[in-house]
C-alpha positions as CSV (number, residue, x, y, z in Angstrom):
1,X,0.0,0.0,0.0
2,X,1.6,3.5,-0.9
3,X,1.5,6.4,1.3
4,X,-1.7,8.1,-0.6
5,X,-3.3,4.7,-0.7
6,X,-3.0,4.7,3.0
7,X,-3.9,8.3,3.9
8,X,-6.7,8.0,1.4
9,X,-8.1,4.7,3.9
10,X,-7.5,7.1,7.1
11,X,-9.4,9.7,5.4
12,X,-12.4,7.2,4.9
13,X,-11.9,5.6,8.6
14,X,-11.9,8.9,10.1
15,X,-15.1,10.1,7.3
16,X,-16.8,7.0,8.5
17,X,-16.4,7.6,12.2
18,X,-17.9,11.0,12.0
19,X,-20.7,10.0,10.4
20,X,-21.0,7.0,13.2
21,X,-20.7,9.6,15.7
22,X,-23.4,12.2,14.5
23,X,-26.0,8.9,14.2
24,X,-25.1,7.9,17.9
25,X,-25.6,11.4,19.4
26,X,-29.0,12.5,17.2
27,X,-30.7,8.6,19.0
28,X,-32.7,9.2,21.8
29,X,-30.6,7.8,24.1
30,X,-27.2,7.5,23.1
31,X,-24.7,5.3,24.3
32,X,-22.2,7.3,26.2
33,X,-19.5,5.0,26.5
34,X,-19.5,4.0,22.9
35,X,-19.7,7.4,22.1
36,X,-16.0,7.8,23.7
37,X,-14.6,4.9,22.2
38,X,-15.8,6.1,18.5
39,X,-14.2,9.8,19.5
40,X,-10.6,8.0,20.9
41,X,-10.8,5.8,17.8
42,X,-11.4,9.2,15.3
43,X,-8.9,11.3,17.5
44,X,-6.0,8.3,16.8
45,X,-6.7,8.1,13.2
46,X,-6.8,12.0,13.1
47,X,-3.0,11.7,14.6
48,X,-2.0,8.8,12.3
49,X,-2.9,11.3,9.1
50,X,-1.2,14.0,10.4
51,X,1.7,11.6,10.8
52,X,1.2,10.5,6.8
53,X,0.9,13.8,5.7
């Protein structure tokens, strides 16, 4: 895997935790706990790109 072939999969990771995120807080009751492991999981991939870049 090349370096833009790996930031490019970050990018998605860290696309497709957001979007994870924003369904978990809009449900009636979200789950707080898996709400901070899906924000330490986007924060680490956030690092890792800036690493890449």
């Amino acid at each position: 895997m090349t370096a833009d072939e790996r930031l490019d999969s970050l990018r998605f990771k860290h696309a497709s935790l957001e979007r994870e995120i924003e369904a978990e807080v809009h449900r009636p009751l979200p789950d707080e706990l898996h709400l901070a492991e899906l924000k330490r999981e986007k924060l680490r991939i956030k690092d890792e790109m800036a690493v890449q870049e």
